[in-house]
Backbone bond lengths (Angstrom), bond angles and torsions (degrees), N, CA, C in turn:
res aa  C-N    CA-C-N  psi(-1)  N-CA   C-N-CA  omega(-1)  CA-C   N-CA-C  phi
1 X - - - 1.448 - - 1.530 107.65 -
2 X 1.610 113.92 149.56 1.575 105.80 -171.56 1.592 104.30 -98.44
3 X 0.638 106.11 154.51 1.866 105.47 173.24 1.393 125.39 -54.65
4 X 1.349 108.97 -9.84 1.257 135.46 -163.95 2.074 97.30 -87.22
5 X 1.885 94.74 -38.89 1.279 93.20 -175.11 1.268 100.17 -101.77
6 X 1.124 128.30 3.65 1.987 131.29 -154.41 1.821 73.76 -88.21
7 X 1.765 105.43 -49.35 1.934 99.57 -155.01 1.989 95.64 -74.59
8 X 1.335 107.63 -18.36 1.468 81.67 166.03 1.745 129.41 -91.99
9 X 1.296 113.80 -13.10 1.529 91.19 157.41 1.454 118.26 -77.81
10 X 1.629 129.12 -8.28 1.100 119.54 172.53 1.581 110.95 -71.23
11 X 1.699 118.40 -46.50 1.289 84.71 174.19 1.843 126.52 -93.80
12 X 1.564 104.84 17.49 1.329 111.06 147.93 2.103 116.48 -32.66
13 X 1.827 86.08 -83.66 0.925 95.77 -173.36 2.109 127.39 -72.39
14 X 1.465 96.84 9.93 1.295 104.25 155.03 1.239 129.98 -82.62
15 X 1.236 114.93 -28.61 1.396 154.08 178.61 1.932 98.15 -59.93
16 X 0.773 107.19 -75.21 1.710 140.63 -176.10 1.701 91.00 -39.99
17 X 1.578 105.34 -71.54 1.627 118.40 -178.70 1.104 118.77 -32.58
18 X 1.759 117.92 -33.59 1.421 113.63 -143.24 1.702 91.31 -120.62
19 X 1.571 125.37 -2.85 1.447 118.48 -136.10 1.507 90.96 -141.82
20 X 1.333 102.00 -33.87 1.305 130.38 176.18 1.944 115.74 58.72
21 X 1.394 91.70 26.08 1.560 114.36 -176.26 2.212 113.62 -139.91
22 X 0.847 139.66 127.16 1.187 128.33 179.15 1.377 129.38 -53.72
23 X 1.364 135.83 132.41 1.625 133.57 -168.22 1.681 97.83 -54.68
24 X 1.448 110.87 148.90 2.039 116.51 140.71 0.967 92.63 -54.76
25 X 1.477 107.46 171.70 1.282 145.78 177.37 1.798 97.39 -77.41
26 X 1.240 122.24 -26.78 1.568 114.34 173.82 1.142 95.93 -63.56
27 X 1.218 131.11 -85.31 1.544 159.91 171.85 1.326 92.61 7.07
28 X 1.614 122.71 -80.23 1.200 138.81 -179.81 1.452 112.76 -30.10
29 X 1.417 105.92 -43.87 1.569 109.76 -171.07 1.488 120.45 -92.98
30 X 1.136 106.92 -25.71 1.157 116.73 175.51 1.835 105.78 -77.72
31 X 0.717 132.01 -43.66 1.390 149.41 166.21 1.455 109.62 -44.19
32 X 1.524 116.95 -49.53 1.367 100.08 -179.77 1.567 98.91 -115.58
33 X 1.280 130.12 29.26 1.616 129.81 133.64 1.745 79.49 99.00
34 X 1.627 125.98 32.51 1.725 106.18 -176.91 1.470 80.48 -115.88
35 X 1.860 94.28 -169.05 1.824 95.91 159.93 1.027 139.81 -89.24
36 X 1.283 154.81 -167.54 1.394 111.08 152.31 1.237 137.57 -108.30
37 X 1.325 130.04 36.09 1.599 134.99 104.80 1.410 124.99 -15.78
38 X 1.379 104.83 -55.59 1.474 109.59 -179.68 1.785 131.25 -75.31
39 X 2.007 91.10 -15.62 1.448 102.85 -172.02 1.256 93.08 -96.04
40 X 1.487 133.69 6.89 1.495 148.46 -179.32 1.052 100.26 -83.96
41 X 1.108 111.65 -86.52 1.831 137.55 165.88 1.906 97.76 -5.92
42 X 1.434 113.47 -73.48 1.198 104.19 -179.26 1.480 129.35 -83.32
43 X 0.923 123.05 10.74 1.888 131.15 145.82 1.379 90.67 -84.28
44 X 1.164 173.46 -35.34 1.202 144.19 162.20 1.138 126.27 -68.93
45 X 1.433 133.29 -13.40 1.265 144.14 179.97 1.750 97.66 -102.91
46 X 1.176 121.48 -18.26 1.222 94.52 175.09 1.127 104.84 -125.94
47 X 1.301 125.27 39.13 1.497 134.14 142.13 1.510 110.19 -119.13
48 X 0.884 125.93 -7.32 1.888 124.83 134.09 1.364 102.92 -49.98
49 X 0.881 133.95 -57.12 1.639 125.93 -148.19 1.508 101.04 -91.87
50 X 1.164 114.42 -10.52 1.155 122.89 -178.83 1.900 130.95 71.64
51 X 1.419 87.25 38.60 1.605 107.89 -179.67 1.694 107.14 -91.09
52 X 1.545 108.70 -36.51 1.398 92.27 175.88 1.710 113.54 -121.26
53 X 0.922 108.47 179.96 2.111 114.28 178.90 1.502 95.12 -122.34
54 X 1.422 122.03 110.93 1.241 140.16 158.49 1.757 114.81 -44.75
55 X 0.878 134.89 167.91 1.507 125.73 151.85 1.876 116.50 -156.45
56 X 1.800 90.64 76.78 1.487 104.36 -162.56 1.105 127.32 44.69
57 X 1.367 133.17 -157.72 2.099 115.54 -179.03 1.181 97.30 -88.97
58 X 0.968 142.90 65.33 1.481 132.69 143.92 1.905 103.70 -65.71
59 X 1.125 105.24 139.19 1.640 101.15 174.51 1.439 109.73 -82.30
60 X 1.267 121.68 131.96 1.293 132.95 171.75 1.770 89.68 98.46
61 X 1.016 132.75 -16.83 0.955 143.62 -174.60 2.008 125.56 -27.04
62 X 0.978 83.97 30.52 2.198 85.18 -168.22 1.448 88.57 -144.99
63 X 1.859 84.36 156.52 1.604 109.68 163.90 0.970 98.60 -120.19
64 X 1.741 106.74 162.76 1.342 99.45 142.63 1.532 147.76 -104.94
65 X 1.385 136.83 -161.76 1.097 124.28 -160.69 1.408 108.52 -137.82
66 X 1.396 109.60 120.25 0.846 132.08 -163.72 1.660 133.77 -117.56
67 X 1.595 111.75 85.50 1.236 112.19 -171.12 1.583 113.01 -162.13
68 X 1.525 135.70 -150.95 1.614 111.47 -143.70 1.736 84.56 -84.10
69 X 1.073 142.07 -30.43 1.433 128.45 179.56 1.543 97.32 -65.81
70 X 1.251 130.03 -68.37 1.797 126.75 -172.51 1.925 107.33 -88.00
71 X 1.165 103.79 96.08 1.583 105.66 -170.75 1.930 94.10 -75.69
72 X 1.270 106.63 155.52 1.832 106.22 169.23 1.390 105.79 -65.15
73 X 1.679 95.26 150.65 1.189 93.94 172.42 1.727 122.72 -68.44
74 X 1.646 92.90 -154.81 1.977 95.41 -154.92 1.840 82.35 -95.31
75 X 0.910 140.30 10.47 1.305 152.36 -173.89 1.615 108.52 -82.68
76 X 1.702 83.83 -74.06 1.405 100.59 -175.83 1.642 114.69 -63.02
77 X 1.005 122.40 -64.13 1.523 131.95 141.18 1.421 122.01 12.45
78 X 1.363 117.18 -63.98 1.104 144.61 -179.30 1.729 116.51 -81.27
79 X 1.187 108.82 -45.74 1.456 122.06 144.81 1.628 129.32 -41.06
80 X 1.004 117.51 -63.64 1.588 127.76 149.76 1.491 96.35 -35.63
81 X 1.283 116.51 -93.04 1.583 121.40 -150.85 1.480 101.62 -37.13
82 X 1.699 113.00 -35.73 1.740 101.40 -178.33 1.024 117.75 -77.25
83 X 1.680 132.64 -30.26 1.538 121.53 174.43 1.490 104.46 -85.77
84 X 1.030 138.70 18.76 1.898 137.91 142.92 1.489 108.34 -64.85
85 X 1.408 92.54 -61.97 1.693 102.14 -164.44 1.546 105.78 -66.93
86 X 1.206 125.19 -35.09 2.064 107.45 177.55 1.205 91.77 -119.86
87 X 1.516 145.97 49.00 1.426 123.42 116.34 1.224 111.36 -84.00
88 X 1.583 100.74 146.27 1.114 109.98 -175.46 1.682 118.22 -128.37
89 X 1.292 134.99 145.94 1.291 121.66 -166.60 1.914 131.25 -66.08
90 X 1.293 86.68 109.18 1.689 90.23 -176.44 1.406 105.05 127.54
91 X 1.409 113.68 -9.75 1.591 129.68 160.46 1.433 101.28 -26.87
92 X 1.353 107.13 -80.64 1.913 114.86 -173.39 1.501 102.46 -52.68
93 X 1.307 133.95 -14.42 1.695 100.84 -165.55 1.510 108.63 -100.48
């Protein structure tokens, strides 16, 4: 993957953090200053590489993928760390 596409699933998944839904393909492009041909280009390259899961043309239509090559983002991450820290035991019963 080029760095070119590494910084667009990063701000994919910044995108995602804040929106809590996946960018269009405008969105995408406009976001990282290409066209959107080019914000095309990289949803196909990074669902080649296997960073995201398509889900036919639905618009907005992808996840992402998340595992020891694509770690979660610093979002999600951070998310976790807060439902560790104030659950507390006996919460679930």
């Amino acid at each position: 993957m080029t760095p070119r596409v590494a910084a667009a699933r990063a701000w994919i998944a910044d995108f995602i953090d804040q929106h809590g839904y996946a960018p269009s393909t405008r969105e995408l492009g406009e976001g990282m200053s290409v066209s959107v041909t080019q914000g095309h280009s990289y949803l196909l390259a990074l669902e080649e590489a296997g960073a995201i899961r398509r889900q036919g043309t639905i618009s907005r239509g992808y996840s992402l993928v998340v595992s020891d090559s694509f770690p979660p983002t610093a979002a999600a991450v951070k998310a976790a760390r807060n439902t560790l820290l104030y659950e507390q035991p006996g919460d679930a019963e």
